[in-house]
C-alpha positions in Angstrom: 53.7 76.1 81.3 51.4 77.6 84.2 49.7 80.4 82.5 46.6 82.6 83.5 43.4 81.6 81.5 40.5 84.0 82.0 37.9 81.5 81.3 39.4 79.1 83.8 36.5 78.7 86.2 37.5 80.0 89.8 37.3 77.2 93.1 36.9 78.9 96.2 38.2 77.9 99.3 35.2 78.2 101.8 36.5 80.4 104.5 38.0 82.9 101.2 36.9 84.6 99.1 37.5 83.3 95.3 40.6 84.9 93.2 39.5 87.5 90.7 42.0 87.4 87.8 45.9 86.9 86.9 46.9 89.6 90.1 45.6 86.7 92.5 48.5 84.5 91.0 51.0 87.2 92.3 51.3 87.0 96.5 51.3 90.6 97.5 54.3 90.6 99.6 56.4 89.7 96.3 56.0 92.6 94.0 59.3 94.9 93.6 60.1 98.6 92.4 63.1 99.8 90.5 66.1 101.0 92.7 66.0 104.0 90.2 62.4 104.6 91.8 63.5 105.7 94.7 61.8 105.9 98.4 59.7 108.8 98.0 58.0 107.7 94.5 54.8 105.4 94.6 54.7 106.2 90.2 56.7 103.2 89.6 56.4 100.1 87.5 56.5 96.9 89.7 57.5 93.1 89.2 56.4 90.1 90.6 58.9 87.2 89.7 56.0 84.1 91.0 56.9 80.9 92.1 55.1 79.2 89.2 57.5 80.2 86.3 55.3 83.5 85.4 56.2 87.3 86.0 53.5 90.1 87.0 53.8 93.7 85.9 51.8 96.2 87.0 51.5 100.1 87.8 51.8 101.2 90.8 50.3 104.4 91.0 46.6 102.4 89.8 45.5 100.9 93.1 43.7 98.0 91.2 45.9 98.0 88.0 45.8 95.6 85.5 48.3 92.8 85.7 50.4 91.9 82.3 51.6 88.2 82.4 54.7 87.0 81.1 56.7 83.7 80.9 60.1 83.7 82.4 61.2 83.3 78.9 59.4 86.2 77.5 60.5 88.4 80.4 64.2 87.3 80.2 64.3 88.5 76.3 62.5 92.1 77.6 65.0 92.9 79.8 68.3 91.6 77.4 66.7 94.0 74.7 66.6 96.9 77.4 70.1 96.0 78.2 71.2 96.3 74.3 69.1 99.5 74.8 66.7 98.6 72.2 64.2 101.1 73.7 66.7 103.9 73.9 65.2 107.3 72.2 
């Protein structure tokens, strides 16, 4: 599996700049609201389903938020236990 290690030292490429943590592993033009968001609402959760079998989530309202890093495996069973509505109040 292709997962983010912190310690992993960082090669840059000489004409850029190295990547600085697991948001580098996400391309920018990838990451996706919620429908239920809607157009006028930055205040959203987004996903970023990566070509190397890992999924980004981050908050979109924090400029620089933090990234949390799943495995397509680990996402999968998120969103079948939202679907069962296993986080339902």
């Amino acid at each position: 599996m292709d997962a983010y290690d912190p310690h992993e030292q960082q090669h840059a490429h000489p004409t850029h700049a190295p990547a600085a943590g697991p948001a580098a592993r996400f391309p920018g033009h990838a990451w996706r609201k919620p429908s239920a968001c809607g157009p006028n609402s930055g205040n959203c959760v987004e996903v970023n389903l990566a070509e190397h079998g890992l999924v980004g989530v981050r908050d979109s309202k924090i400029g620089s938020s933090p990234v949390l890093v799943f495995d397509r495996g680990e996402w999968a069973s998120f969103v079948e236990a939202v679907r069962r509505g296993e986080f339902d109040g």
